[in-house]
N, C-alpha and C positions, 0 to 999 in steps of 0.2 A: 504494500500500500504506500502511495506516495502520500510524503510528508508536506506538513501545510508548511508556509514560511511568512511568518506575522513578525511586521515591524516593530517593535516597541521602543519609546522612549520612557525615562524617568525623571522625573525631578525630584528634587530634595534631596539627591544621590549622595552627599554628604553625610546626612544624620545616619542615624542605626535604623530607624527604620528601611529609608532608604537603600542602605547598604545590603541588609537581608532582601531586600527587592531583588537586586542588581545579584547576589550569591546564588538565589534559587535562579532566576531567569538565567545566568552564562550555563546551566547544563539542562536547561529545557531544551528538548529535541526541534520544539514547531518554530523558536523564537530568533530573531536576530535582532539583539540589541543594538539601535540607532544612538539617539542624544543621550548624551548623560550631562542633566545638565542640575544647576545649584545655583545658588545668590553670592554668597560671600565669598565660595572656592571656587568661583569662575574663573578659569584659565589658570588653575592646578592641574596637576595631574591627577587621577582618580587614586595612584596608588599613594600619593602622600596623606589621605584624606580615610582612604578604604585600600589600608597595605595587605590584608589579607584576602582581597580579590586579584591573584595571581593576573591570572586570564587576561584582564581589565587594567591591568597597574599601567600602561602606558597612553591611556585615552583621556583627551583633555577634558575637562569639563565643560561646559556649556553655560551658558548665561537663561536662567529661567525664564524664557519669551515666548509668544508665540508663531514667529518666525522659524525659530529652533525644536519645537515642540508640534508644528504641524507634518504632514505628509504622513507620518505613521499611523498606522493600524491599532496598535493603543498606546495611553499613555496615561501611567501612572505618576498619582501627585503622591508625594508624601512630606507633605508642609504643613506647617502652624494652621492651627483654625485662625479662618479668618483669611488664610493668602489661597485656597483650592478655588470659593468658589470665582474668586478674576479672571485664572486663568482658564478655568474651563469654561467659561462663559462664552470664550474668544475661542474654542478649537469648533471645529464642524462638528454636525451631531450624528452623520456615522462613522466617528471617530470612538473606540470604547475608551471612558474615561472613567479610570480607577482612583477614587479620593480615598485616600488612608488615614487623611486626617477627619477632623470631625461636623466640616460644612455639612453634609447633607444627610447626616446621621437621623437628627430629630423630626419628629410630624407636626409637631405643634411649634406654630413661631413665637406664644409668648412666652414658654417653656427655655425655648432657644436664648431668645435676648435676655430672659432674668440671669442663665448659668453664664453666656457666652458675651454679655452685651453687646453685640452686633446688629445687625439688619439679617432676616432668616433669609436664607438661599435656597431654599428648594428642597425636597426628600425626594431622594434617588432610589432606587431597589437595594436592600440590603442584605447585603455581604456573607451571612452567614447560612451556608448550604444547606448544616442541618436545621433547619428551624421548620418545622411545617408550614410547607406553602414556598419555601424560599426560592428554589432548584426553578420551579416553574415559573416565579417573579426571575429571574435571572437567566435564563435562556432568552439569546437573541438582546439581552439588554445592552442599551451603549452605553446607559451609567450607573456606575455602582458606587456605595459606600459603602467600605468597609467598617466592620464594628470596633469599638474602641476596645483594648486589649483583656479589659476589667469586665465589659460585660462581656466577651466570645466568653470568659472561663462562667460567669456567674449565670448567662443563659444556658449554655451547654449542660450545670448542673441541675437547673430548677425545672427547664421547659418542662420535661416529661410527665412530670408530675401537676403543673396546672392543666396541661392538652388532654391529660386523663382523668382530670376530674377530684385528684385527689386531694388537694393542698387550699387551703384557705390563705384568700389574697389580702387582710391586713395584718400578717403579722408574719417577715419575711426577714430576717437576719441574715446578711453576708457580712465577710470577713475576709480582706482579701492581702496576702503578702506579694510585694513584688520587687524582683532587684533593680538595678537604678540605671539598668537601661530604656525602663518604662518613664523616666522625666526627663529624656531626650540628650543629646549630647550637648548641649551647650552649660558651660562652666560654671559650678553653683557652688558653694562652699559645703552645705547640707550633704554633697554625696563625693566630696573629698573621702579617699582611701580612709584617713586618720578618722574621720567624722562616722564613717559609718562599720568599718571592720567592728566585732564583736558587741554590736548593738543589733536593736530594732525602733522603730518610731514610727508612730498614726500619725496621718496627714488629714488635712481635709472632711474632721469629725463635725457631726454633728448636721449631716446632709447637706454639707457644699460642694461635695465633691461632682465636676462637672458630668462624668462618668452614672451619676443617679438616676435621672431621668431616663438615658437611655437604657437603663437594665428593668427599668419600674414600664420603658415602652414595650420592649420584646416581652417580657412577662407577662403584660396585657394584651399583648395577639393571641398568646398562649391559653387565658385564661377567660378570653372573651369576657371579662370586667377589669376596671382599674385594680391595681396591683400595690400595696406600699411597701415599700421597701427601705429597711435601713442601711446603712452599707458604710462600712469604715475601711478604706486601704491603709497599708502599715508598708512601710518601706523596711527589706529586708538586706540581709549584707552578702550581696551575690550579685554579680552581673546581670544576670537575666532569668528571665522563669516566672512563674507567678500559681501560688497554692491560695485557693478560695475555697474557703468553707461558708456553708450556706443552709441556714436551718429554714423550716418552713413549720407551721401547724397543720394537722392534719386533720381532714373530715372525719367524724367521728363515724368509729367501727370500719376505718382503714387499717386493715393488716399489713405486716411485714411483709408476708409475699404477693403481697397487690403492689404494694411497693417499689418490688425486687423486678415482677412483669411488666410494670409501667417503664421503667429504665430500661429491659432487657429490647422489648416491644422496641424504643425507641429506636435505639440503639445498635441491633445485632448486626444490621448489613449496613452500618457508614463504614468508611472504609478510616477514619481519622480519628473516631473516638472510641475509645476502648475501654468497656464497662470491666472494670478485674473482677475476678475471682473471690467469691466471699473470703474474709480477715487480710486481706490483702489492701493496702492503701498507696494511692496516690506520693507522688514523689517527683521534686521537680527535677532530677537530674535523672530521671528515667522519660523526661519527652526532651534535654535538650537537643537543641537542634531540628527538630524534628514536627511534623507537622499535627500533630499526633494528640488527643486531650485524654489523658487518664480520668477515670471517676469510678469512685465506691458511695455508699449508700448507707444507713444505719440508722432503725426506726427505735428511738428512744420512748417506749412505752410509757416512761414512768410522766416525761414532761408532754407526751403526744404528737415531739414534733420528727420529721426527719432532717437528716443531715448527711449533707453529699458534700464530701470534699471534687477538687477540679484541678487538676495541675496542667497546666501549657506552657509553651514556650511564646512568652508575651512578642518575640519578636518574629515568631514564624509562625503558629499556630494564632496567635492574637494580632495579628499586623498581617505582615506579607506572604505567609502558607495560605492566612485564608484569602489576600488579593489574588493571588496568582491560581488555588483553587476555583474564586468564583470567576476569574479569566476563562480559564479550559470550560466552563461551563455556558457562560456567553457566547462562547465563541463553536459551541460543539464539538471540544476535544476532549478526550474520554479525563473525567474528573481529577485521577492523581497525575498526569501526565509531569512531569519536572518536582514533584514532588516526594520526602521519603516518609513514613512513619516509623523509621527508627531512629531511637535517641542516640546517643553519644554517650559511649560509658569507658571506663571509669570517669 
């Protein structure tokens, strides 16, 4: 069978997220990466910026335009909320255009401007393959947003359970660690080596965290009513990865193994998320690198509620596994195509 050959440019090719873009895409087979382009490391070389893209170490970067940014068959942003929806405003609209950042996440604009203060952009089809209904909103679409990295873990553990009927939507605890690739590469003193080695710290307590809304939206497609959600992220001392744990209350005279079948149901034929093995638990150095979402389950009879833990790799499972998943699926190529689900161990 001949092989397809799809242009792709990226922006933001600097940051991590970026970088993991630009990682999976050089050994996708359909792909030929065009622009590589960024703001600040414009007319760098890629490899002083992203020295561990071998492949790529000698390609200049590009000036984020849309000059530089048209003729390709897609093109992924992965910029600040607030710089996506510009440019894609200006590319043509059978252009597939992948947002990683957060413009077009949200349904509701005045939800948008209380977390994001901006002017709302638009809701594009979202990003996340398994969610019921997704796969069919993303086939043939030209634009997608990806999910923020906080909710791909915190939907992936809850969905199953409101789609089944089983979980009561005002009283929904997540808890999520993540390493400090998740607040971007630009220079903060908070995630200095010294500052965070052999600690942890909450950020963002007390429902500001801008990530809220969107997990309180997916959970309400899920659950066909509004959803509340409380949700505290904790910065952990690890590069990357991200473990979420997520309680829910349960409808009364839900069993453990209505439970165990609502997960399994969900679950059993994705090809990226891997329900384990009963006493078995989640672990973020068992999805790095990898596109891959671990999750266990455990119904706490005595308080009623369960609890699913989620471990992903915020930068490929939470960002650019699932862009470049929901590509192959726009575009009609069979769903893991440039993608692995094996972690990297030790």
């Amino acid at each position: 069978m001949e092989r397809m050959s799809i242009s792709v440019a990226v922006s933001g090719a600097s940051g991590y997220a970026g970088g993991e873009v630009l990682r999976l895409l050089s050994t996708h087979p359909d792909v030929t990466i065009g622009a590589i382009a960024a703001h600040s490391s414009a007319g760098s070389r890629l490899g002083e910026v992203q020295p561990h893209l071998h492949s790529l170490a000698d390609r200049i970067i590009e000036e984020t335009s849309t000059d530089n940014l048209t003729g390709h068959d897609v093109v992924f942003l992965a910029l600040p909320h607030g710089a996506s929806a510009e440019v894609a405003a200006q590319l043509p609209d059978d252009v597939l255009v992948i947002d990683a950042g957060a413009d077009h996440r949200l349904e509701d604009a005045d939800t948008w401007q209380r977390f994001y203060g901006s002017a709302h952009a638009g809701t594009w089809p979202y990003g996340l393959p398994e969610l019921p209904g997704a796969r069919e909103a993303l086939r043939g679409a030209r634009r997608i947003a990806v999910p923020g990295c906080y909710p791909t873990s915190a939907l992936l553990a809850l969905t199953p359970g409101f789609t089944a009927g089983l979980l009561q939507p005002d009283d929904v605890v997540i808890v999520s660690a993540s390493g400090a690739s998740g607040a971007g590469k630009a220079q903060k003193t908070h995630l200095l080596g010294s500052e965070m080695m052999g600690g942890m710290s909450p950020y963002g307590v007390g429902g500001g965290h801008r990530h809220t809304p969107e997990i309180e939206q997916g959970l309400g497609w899920a659950a066909g009513t509004p959803v509340t959600v409380s949700f505290t992220p904790t910065l952990a001392p690890m590069a990357r990865g991200i473990l979420t744990t997520a309680t829910a209350r349960v409808i009364a005279g839900t069993t453990a193994a209505q439970l165990r079948e609502a997960w399994e149901a969900a679950y059993d034929d994705e090809p990226f998320v891997t329900l384990l093995p009963d006493g078995q638990w989640p672990a973020t150095k068992s999805v790095l690198g990898s596109n891959t979402a671990q999750l266990q389950l455990a119904f706490d009879e005595h308080a009623g509620r369960v609890i699913i833990s989620c471990a992903i790799d915020n930068l490929t499972k939470g960002t650019a596994g699932g862009a470049v998943q929901s590509m192959n699926i726009a575009l009609g190529l069979p769903e893991t195509t440039g993608l692995t689900g094996s972690g990297v161990a030790p």
